[in-house]
C-alpha positions as CSV (number, residue, x, y, z in Angstrom):
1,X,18.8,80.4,-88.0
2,X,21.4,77.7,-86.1
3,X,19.2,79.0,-82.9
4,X,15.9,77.5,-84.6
5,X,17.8,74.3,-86.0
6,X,18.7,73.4,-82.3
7,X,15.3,74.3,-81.2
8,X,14.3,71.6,-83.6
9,X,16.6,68.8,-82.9
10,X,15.8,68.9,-79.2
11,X,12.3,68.8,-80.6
12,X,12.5,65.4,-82.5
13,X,14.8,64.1,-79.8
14,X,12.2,64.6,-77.1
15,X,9.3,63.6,-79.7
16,X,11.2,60.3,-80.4
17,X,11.8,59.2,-76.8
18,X,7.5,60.0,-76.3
19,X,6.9,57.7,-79.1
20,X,9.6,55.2,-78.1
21,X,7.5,55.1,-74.8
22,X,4.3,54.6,-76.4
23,X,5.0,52.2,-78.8
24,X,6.6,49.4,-75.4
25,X,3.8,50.7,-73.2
26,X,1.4,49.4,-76.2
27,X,3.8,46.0,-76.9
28,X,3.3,45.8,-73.4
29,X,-0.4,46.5,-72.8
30,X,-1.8,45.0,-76.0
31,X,0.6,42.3,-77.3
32,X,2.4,41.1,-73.9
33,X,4.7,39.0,-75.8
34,X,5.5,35.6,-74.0
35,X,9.2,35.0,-72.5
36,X,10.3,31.5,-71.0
37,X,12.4,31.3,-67.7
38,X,13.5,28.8,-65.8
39,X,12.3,28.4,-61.9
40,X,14.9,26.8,-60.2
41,X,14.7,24.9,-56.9
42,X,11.0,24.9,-56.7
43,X,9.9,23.5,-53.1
44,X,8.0,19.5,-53.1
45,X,5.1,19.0,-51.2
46,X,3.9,15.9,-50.2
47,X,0.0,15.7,-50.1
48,X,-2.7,13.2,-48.4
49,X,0.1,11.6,-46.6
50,X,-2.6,10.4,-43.7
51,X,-4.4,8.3,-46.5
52,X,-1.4,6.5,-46.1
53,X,-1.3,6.8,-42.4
54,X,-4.2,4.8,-42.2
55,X,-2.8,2.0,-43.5
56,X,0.0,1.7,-41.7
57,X,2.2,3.4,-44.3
58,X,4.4,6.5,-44.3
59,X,6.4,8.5,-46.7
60,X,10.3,7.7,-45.8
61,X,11.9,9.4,-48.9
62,X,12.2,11.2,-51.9
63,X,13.8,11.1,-54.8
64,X,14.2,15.0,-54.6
65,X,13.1,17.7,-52.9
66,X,12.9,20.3,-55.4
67,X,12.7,20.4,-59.2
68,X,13.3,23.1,-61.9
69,X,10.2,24.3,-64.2
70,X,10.8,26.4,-67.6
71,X,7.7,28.1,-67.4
72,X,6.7,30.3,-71.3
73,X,4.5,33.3,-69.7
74,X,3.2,36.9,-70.7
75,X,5.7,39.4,-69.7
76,X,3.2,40.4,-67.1
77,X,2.7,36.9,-65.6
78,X,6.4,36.3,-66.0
79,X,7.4,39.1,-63.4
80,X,4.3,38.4,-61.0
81,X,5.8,34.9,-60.7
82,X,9.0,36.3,-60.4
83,X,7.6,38.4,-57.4
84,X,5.6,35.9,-55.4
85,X,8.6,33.1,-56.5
86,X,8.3,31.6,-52.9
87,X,5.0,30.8,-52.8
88,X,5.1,28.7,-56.4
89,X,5.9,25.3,-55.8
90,X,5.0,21.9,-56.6
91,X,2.3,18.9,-55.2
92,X,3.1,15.2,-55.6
93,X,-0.2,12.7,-54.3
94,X,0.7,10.2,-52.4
95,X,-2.9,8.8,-51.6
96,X,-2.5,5.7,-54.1
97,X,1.1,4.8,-53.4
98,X,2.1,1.4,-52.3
99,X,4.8,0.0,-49.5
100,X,8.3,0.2,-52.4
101,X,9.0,2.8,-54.8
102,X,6.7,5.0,-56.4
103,X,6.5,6.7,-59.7
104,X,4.6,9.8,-59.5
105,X,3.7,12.8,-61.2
106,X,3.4,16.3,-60.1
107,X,1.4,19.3,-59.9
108,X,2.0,22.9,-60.1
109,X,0.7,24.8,-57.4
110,X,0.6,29.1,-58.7
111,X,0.8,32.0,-56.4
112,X,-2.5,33.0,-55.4
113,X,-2.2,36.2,-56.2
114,X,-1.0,35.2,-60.2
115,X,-3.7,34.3,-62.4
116,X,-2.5,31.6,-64.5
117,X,-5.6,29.3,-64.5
118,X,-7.6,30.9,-66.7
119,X,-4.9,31.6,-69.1
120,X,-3.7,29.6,-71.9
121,X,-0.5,31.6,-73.4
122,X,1.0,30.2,-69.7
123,X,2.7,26.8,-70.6
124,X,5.5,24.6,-69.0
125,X,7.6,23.8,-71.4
126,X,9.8,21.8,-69.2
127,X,10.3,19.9,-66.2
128,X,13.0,18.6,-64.5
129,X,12.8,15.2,-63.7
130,X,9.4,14.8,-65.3
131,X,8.4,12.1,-62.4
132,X,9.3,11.7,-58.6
133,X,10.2,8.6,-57.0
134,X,8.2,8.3,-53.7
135,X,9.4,5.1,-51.1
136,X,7.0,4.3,-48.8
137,X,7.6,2.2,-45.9
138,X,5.5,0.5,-43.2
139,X,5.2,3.2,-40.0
140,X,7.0,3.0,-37.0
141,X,5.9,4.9,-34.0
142,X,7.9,5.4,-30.9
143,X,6.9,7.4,-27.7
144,X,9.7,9.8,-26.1
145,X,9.2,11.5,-22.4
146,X,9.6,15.2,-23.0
147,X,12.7,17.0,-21.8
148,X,13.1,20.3,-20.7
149,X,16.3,22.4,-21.6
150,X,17.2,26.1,-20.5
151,X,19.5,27.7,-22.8
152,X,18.7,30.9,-21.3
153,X,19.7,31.8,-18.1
154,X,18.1,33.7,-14.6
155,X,19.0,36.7,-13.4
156,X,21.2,37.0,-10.5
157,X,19.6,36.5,-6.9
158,X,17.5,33.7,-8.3
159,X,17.1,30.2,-9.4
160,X,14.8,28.0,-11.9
161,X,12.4,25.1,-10.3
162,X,11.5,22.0,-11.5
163,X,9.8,22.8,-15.1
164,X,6.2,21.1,-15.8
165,X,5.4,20.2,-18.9
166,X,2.1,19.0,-20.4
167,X,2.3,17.0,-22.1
168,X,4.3,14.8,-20.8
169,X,5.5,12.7,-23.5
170,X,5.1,12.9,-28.1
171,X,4.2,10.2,-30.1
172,X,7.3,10.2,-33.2
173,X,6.4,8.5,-36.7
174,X,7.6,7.6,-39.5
175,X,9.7,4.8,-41.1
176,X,11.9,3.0,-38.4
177,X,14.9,4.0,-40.1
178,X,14.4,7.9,-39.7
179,X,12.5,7.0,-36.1
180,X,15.5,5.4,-35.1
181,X,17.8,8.5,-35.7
182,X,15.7,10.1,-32.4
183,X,17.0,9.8,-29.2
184,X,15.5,12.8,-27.1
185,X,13.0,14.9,-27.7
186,X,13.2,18.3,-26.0
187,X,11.4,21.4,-25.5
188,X,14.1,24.2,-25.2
189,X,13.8,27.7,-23.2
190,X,16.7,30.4,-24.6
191,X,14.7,33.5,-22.7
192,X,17.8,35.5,-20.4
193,X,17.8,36.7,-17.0
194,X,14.3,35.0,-15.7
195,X,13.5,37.2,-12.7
196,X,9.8,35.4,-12.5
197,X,7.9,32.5,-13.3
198,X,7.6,31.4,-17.2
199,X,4.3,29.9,-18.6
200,X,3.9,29.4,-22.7
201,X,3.9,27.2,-25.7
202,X,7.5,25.8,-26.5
203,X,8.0,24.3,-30.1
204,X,9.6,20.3,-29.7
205,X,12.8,19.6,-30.8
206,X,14.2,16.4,-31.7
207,X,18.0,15.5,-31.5
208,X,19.8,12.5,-31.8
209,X,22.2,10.6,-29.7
210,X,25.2,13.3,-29.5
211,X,22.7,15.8,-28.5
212,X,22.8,17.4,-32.0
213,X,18.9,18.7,-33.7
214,X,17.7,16.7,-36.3
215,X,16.4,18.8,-38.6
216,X,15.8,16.3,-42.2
217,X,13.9,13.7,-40.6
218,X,10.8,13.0,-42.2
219,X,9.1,12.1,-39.0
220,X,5.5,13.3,-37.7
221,X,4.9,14.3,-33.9
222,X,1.7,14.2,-32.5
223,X,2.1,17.6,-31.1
224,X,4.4,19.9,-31.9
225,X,4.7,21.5,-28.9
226,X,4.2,21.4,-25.0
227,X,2.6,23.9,-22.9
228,X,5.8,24.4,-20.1
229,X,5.4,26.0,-16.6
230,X,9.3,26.9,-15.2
231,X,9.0,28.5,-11.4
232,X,11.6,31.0,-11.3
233,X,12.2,31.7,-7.1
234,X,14.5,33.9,-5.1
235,X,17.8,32.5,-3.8
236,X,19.1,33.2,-0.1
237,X,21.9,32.3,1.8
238,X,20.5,32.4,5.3
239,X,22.4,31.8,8.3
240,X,21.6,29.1,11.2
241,X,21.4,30.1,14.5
242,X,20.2,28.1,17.9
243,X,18.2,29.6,20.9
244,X,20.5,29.3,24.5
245,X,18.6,28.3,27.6
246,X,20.3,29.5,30.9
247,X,20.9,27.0,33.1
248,X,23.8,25.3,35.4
249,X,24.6,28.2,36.3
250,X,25.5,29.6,32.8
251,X,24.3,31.9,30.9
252,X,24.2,32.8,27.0
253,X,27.5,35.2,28.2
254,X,29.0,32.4,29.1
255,X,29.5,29.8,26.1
256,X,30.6,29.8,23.0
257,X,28.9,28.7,20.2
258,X,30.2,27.1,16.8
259,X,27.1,26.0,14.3
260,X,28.8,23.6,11.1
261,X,27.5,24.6,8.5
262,X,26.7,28.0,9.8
263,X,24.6,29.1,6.9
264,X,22.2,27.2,4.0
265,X,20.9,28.5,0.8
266,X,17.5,28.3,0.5
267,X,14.9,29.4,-2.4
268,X,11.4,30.3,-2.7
269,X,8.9,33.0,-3.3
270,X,10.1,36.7,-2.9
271,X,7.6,37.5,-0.2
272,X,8.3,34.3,1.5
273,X,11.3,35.4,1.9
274,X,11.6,39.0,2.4
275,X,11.7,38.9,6.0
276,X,13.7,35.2,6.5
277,X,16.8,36.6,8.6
278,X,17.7,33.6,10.0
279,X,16.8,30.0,10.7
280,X,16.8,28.4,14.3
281,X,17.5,24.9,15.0
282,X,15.8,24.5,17.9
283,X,17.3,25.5,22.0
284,X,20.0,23.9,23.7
285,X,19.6,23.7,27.8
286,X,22.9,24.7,29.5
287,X,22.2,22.4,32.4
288,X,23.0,19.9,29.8
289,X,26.5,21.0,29.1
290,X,29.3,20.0,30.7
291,X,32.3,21.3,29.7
292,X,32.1,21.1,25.2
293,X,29.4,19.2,23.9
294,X,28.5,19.0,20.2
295,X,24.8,18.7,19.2
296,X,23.6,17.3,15.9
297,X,20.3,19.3,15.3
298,X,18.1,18.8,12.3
299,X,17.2,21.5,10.0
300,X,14.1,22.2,9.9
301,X,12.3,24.9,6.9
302,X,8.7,26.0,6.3
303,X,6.7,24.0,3.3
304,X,7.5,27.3,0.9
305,X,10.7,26.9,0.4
306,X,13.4,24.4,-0.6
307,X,16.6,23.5,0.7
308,X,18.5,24.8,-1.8
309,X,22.0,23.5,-0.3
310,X,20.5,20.1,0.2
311,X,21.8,19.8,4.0
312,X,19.6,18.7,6.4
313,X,21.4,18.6,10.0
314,X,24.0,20.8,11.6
315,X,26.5,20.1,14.3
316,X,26.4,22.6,17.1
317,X,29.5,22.5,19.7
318,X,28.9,24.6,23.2
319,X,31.7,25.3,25.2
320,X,31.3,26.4,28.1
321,X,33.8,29.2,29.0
322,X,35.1,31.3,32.6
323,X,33.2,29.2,35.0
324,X,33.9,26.8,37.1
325,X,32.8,23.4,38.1
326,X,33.0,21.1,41.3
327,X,31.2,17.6,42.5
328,X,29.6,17.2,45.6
329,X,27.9,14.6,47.8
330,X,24.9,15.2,48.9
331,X,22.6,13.3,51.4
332,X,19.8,15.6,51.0
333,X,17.5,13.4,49.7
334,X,13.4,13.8,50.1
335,X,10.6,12.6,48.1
336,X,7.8,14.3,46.2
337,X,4.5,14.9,48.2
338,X,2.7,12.8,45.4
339,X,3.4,9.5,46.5
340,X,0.8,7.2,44.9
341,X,-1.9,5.8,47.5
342,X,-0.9,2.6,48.9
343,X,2.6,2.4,48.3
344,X,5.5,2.4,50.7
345,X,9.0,3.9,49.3
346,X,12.3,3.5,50.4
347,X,15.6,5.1,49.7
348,X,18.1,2.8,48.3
349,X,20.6,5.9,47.2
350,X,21.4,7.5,50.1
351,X,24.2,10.2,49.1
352,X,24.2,11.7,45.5
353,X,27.4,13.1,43.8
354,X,26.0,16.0,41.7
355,X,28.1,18.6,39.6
356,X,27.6,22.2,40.3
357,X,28.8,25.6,38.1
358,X,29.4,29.0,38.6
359,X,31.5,31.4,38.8
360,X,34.9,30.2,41.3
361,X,34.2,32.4,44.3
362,X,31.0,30.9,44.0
363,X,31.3,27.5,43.8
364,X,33.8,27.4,46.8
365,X,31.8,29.0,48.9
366,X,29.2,26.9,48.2
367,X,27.9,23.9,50.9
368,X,26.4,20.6,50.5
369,X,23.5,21.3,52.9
370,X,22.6,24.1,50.7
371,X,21.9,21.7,47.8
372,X,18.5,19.7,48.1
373,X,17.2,16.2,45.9
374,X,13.7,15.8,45.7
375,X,12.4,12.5,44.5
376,X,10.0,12.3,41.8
377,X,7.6,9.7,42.7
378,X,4.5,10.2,40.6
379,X,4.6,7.3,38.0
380,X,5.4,4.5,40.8
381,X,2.9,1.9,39.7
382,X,4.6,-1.3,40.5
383,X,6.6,-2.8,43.5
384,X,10.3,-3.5,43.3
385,X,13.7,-1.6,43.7
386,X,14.4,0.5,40.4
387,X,16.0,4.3,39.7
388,X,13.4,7.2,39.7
389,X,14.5,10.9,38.1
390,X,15.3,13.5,41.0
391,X,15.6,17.1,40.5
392,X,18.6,19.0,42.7
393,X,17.9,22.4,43.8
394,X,20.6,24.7,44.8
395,X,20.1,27.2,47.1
396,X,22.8,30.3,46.7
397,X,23.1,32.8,44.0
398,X,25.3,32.3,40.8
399,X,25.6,28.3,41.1
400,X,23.8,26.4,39.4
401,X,23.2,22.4,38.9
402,X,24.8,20.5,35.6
403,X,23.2,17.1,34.2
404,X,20.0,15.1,35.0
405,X,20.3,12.4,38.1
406,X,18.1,9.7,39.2
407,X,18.4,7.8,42.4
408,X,17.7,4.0,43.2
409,X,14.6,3.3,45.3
410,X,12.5,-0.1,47.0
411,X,9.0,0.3,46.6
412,X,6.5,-2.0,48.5
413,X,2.8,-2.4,49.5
């Protein structure tokens, strides 16, 4: 018997809770009784603001950005406005507003995907503030250049060129007050570790004059972003190096050579510079070193790539090492076979001190009458006693002839 009454009671229990559950799902279905709640912080859009535009006009501020709506609903309406609560908001018409204050109603703008239109158990019982205050000023437009910014950063072994931005420059409007708060307009890159070249849309932001974003303004760009192109090349440190040309009896084995700065850094294209192993200033003639000299030499790079280091000349000091030098006289003197048709030249110089090099056994061994000048002549065109360049040949092994040497000669007719 005590079995069958427990049977029972589980029995009503369970038939209880079934008709407990169909009595709300029919309150629900059927009757959807209306509950009020407040939406709080509902977002104020400003609408046919270019109507204003036109005229010169712009929206400067508000007299609040949000407002609070006690909205009576259907339980089911209630929770799908709950649901899509970010896309309910508010519209206030700006279209017939004139330059002061404005006192202007607003509208409700429903989620799309509510259906409150056709539905008249859906009423706003309150709004808070009924009205919104709208000031409109006259418009004040200002042009800023664009700037480019990278936040980001390239990845070792390269560097970031000269970013080109189009366009070049963004109209900013709105009342001069909030216009006034820009000082730069920027287009910002925050990608890391750039190995190659960037090319994309980059959103404009505007900061003031600490450098710190403005993000309240109620300001309009023209564009709201810029189309930016940022090379991204190899970087190279590369060293300098100069081409030795024997002569005064010396040889490359013979000098030592100091190049200040002895390297540059240089950027460009990866292929450009896969096989760049060095970077030659030009040749330096050993006839034409006595001793130490130091050269300036320009530095000169191929169109592809850029000077990263920004130096542009080196110093290069020769010294000339283990040889030895001597001077001689020498009376030796002949001219060139080419002496121009119908001129008559005379020898005003008739001994020449030159400087010889080599090696010491060499250069006491050597004699004057083993050393020959020979008188260029070619380019007489005129009468008159004046120095012509000579060239001094040396005849023996391992001595050669230092400097360049002219002699002093009367030419007649």
């Amino acid at each position: 018997m005590m079995n069958r009454l427990r049977e029972s009671r589980w029995a009503y229990i369970l038939l209880s809770i079934l008709l407990a559950f169909v009595f709300w799902y029919y309150v629900r279905a059927e009757l959807d009784p209306s509950q009020p709640t407040w939406f709080r912080e509902v977002e104020v859009e400003v609408i046919n603001g270019n109507v204003l535009t036109r005229q010169g006009l712009t929206v400067s501020d508000l007299s609040v950005d949000t407002v609070n709506l006690y909205i009576e609903a259907p339980a089911s309406i209630r929770e799908a406005l709950i649901r899509s609560r970010t896309e309910l908001k508010v519209t206030v018409d700006v279209s017939r507003c004139v330059e002061g204050e404005n006192k202007l109603s607003y509208d409700i703008v429903w989620p799309e995907n509510v259906n409150v239109e056709n539905n008249n158990n859906v009423v706003v019982r309150e709004r808070t503030p009924d009205v919104i205050t709208v000031t409109v000023d006259k418009l004040y437009t200002q042009t800023f250049d664009v700037e480019f910014q990278l936040k980001g950063s390239v990845a070792k072994g390269y560097q970031a060129g000269t970013a080109v931005l189009s366009p070049e420059s963004v109209v900013v409007s709105g009342s001069a007050e909030q216009v006034s708060q820009v000082a730069k307009v920027v287009a910002i890159l925050e990608e890391e570790d750039l190995d190659e070249r960037f090319a994309g849309d980059l959103p404009l932001t505007l900061l003031d004059a600490n450098g710190n974003e403005l993000t309240d303004l109620e300001v309009t760009l023209d564009t709201e972003s810029v189309y930016v192109v940022l090379p991204v090349v190899v970087v190279k440190e590369v060293p300098l190096t100069v081409n030795i040309i024997p002569g005064g009896g010396a040889t490359e084995d013979d000098v030592k050579i100091d190049i200040e700065p002895d390297t540059i850094t240089v950027s460009g294209a990866e292929e450009d510079l896969a096989n760049l192993t060095e970077i030659s200033l030009g040749s330096i003639d050993l006839s034409k070193v006595l001793g130490t000299t130091s050269i300036p030499m320009s530095i000169a790079l191929d169109p592809s790539l850029e000077n990263v280091s920004g130096i542009t000349s080196a110093v290069v000091t020769v010294t000339v090492e283990g040889l030895a030098t001597r001077s001689i006289d020498v009376d030796n003197i002949t001219p060139s076979s080419d002496i121009p048709s119908g001129y008559t030249v005379n020898f005003a110089t008739q001994v020449k001190t030159v400087t010889v090099r080599g090696k010491q056994e060499a250069v006491d061994a050597l004699d004057a009458s083993q050393i020959r000048i020979v008188a260029d002549l070619s380019n007489i065109a005129s009468v008159g006693t004046y120095p012509v360049p000579v060239k001094v040949y040396v005849d023996a092994d391992g001595v050669g002839v230092v400097g360049e040497y002219s002699i002093v000669v009367n030419v007649s007719r």
